[in-house]
N, C-alpha and C positions, 0 to 999 in steps of 0.2 A: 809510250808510257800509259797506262792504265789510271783513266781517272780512280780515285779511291771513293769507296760508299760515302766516307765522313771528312771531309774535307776544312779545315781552318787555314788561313789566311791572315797572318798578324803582324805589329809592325808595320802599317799602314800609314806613311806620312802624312797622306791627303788622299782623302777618297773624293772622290767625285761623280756625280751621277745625275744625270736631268732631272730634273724634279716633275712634282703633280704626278700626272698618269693617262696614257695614250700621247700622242703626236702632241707634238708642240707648233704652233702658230700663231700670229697677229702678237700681240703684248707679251705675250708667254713665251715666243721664241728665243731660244737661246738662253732660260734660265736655270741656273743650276744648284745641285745640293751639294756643297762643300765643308766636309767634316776633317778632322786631324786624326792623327794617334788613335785609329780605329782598327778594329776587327772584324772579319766576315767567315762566319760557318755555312756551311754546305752541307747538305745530305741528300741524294743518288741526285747529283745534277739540280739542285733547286736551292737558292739561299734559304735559309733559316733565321739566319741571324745575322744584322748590321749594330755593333756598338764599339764605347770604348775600351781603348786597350786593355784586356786581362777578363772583361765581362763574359766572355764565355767559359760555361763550366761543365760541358756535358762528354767535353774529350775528341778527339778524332784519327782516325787512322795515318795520315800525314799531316803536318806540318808545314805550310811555307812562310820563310822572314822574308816581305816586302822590303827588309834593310831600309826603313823610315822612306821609301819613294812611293810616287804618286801611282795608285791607279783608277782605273777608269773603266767602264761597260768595253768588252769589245766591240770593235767595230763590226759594222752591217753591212756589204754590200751587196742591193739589189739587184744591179745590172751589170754581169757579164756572158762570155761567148768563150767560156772556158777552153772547150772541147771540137779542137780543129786542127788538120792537116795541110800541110808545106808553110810558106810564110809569103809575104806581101812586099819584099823588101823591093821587088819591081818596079811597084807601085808606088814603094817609098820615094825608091828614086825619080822619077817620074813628075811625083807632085813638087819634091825639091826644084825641078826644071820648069815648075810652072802649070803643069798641066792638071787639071780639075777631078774633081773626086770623081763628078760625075760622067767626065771624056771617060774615064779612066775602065770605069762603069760599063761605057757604051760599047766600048772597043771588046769587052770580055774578062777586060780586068776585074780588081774590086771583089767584090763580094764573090760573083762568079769564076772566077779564079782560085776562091779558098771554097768553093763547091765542088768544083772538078778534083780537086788537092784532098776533100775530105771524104770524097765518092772511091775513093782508088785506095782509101786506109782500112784496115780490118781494126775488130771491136779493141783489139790487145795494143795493134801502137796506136791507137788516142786515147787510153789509158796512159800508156805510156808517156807520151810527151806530154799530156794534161799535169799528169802527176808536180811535175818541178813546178808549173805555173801554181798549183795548188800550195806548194808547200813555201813558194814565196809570199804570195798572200797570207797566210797563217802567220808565217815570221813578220809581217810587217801590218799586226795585230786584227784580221777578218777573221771570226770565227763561223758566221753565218754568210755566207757565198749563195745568191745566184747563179744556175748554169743554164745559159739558153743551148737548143740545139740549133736550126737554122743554116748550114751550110750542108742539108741534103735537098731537099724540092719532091724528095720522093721518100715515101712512109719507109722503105728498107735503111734507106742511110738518115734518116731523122731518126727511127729506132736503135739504129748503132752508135749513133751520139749519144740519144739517152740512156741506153744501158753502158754506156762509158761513163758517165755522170753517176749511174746505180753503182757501177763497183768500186768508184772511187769514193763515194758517200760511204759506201760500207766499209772499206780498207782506210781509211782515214775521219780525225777527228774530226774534222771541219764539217760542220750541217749543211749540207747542199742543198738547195733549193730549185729543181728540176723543170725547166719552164719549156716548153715547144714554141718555136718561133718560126713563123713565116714573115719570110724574110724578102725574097723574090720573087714572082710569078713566072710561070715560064718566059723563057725568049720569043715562043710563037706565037704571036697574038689572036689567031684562031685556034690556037688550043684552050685559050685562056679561060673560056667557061665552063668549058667540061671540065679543066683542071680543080677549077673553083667547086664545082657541084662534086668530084669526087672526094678534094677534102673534107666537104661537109658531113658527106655522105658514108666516107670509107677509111680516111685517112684519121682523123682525128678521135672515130669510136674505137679505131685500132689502139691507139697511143692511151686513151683511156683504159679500153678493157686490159691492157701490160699493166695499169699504175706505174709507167713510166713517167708523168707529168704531174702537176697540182696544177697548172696556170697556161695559158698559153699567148703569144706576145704575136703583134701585128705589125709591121712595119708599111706604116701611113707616107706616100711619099709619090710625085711625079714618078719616078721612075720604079718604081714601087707597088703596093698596091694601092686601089681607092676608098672612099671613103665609106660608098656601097660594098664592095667585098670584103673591109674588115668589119663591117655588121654583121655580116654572112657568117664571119669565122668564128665571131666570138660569140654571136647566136648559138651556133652550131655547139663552142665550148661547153658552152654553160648545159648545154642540155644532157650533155656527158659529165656534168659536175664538177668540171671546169672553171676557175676564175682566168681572170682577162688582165694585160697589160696593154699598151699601144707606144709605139716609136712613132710621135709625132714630132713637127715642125723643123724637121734637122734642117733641112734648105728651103724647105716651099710650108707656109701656112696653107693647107690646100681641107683645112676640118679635123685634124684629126685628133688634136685638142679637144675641140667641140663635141664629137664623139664620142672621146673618152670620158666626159661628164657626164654625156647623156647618158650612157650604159653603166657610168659607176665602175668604171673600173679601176682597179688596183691604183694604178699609175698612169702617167702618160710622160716619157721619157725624152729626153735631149733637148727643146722648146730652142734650140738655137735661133728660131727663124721665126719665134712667136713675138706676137704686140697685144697694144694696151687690150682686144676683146680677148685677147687666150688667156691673159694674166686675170682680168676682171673674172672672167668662167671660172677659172681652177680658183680660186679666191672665196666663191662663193658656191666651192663645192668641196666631196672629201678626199677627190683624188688626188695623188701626190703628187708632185712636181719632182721628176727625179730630173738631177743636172748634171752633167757630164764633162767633168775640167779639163781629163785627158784629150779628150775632140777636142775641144779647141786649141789647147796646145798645139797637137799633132797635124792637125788640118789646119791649122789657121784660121778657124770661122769668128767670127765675132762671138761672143760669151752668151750663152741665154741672159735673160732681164732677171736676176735673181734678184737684188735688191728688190724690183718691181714687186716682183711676186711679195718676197718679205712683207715688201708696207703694205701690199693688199691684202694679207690675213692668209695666203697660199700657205698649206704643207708643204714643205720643199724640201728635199733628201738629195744626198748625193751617194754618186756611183762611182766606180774605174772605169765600165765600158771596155775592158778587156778583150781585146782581140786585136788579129795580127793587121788591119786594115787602118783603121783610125783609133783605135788606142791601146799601140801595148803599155797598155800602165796594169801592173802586178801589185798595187799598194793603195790601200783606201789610209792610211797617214800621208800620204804624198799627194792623194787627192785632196782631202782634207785640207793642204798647207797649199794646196792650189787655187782650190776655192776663195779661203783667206785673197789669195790674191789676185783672182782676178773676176769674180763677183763681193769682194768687198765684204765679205762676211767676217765677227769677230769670230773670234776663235771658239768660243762658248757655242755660238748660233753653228761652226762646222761640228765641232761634237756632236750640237744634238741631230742636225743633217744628218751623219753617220750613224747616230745609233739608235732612239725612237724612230726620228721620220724614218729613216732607211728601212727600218723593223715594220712598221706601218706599211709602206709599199711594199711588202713581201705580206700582208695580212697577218703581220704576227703584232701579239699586245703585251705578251710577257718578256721579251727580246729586249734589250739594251738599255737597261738601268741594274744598277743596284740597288735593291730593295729585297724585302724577304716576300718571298715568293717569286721574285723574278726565276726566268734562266742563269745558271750558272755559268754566264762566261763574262772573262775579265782580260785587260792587260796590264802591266804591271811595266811602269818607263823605266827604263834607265836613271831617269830627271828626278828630281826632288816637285820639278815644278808641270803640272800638266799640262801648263800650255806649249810644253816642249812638243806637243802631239803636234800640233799647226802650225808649229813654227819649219820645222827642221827641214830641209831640203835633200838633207840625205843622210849618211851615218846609220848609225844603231841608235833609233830613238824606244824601239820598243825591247824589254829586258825579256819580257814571258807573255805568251799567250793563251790564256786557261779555258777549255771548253768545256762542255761535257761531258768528254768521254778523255780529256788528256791536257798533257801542260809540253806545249812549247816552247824553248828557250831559242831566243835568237843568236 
């Protein structure tokens, strides 16, 4: 459905929307602006106007009745891996019998398993089967979606993930957010620095000169790379005009936290395995803490220190972490009501995790509030009451999700 040029929204139970302006942290986390019996006009994708019912009077091309229910900014998610071939249920089973992400890893599984699986797919089925994951996400109110690429190791199959992510951003409403991820280093450890110097060097001005990517993501990790070559990488980024993310501390504190303060970048993701110096750093810097509830669920790992972070003054956002290895989760509400329970967050503090912080680690400022001038994207609960967003465990908690360019009905 075709967003309309002039868009009203009325019949508004309860609006809801973070307050102030940019990221919220330390005292200010999780505070919110809660109005009643309000209205919200649009015009080409941009709010204009937040007031009470009947105060707009300049008209518009559709109409929607809110039917007096809550809504809310949609949601933000920074961190997924959209865009990949065969599935991981191998490995599912596997860990169910005990055996570790990282045996799992050594043996050929894991990551390199959904490399081999996404090596041997053409550009049309990862379109293909991306698509459903896209369209559950949307229903289960994401309008702004991260998509890493990351299960190719070589510029031909990291370009066919990203131009899978291009046709999909363009054929559908949802904003994509295009990120290049190195994920794995070769298996041969004497290839390992020519590898490095040709990413520098070949792979990554390639994926610039396409405008395939805005960002590109590091994964920091023993079995991973080091803390020297994702200097290397995001060096390299930035000088192709590039911004930076990093996967640090998921099993091993080994820097890459530390790192990602030092360079300022975006985010530094998953922190499963960080303590009190990675919390103090990001605390007293602007990188975001993105958290990841589906891992832990899924793996079983202990919960990043989110609370931590919270009382230290950290930006902290939450993701889904999507993907077939350690999280299929298709739902930043289900994350949201995850987080609630197992970093202890109120349900105000998960909203705004979702929708500023999450907006912030994507480097966007206009993203995830209602206010005139924001981006124009909303959901609209089923609920009268919005904290049905972090509460619910499953059902139809979202009624519509409004983008920019369309309105999905769940």
């Amino acid at each position: 459905m075709t967003y309309p040029a002039h868009l009203l929204v009325r019949n508004i139970g309860t609006l809801v929307s973070p307050a102030g302006a940019g990221a919220q942290r330390g005292a200010d986390f999780g505070r919110l602006d809660v109005r009643h019996d309000v209205e919200v006009a649009v015009r080409q994708g941009e709010v204009v106007h937040v007031g009470p019912a009947g105060s707009w009077r300049d008209g518009a091309d559709r109409t929607i009745d809110a039917a007096g229910r809550a809504m809310l900014p949609a949601l933000v998610d920074p961190h997924t891996h959209l865009v990949w071939g065969g599935d991981r249920l191998d490995d599912f089973e596997a860990r169910v019998r005990g055996e570790s992400y990282e045996a799992i890893l050594a043996r050929g599984g894991g990551i390199r398993h959904t490399m081999r699986e996404t090596a041997i797919r053409d550009e049309d089925e990862l379109v293909a089967t991306a698509l459903p994951r896209l369209e559950a996400m949307v229903r289960a109110g994401a309008a702004t979606i991260e998509c890493k690429s990351g299960y190719g190791g070589d510029v031909d199959v990291e370009r066919r993930q990203l131009r899978a992510v291009r046709r999909l951003a363009a054929a559908h409403r949802a904003e994509l957010v295009p990120t290049m991820l190195f994920h794995v280093p070769p298996g041969d450890a004497a290839l390992r620095a020519g590898w490095l110097e040709h990413a520098c060097r070949d792979f990554i001005p390639a994926i610039a000169a396409e405008s395939l990517a805005i960002d590109i993501d590091v994964f920091v990790e023993r079995e991973a790379f080091t803390v020297d070559e994702a200097r290397a990488l995001v060096t390299a980024a930035r000088a192709h005009g590039l911004g930076a993310h990093l996967h640090a501390d998921q099993f091993h504190a080994i820097g890459g936290v530390e790192l990602g303060v030092e360079l300022g970048v975006h985010s530094v993701d998953h922190l499963e395995a960080s303590g009190a110096a990675q919390v103090a750093a990001l605390a007293a810097s602007r990188t975001v803490a993105v958290v990841l509830p589906g891992v832990t669920l899924h793996l079983g790992l202990p919960p990043a220190p989110v609370r931590a972070l919270v009382d230290a003054g950290a930006i902290v956002a939450i993701g889904t972490d999507c993907n077939p290895g350690s999280s299929p989760l298709f739902s930043m509400q289900l994350a949201m009501a995850l987080a609630v329970r197992l970093y202890r967050l109120t349900p105000a503090e998960a909203l705004v995790a979702a929708t500023v912080n999450a907006a912030a680690a994507l480097g966007f400022s206009r993203t995830g509030r209602i206010v005139e001038g924001a981006v124009a994207q909303f959901v609209i609960l089923e609920s009268r009451d919005w904290r049905d967003v972090a509460y619910a465990l499953g059902g139809d908690v979202i009624a519509s999700t409004l983008t920019r360019t369309a309105v999905s009905d769940s």
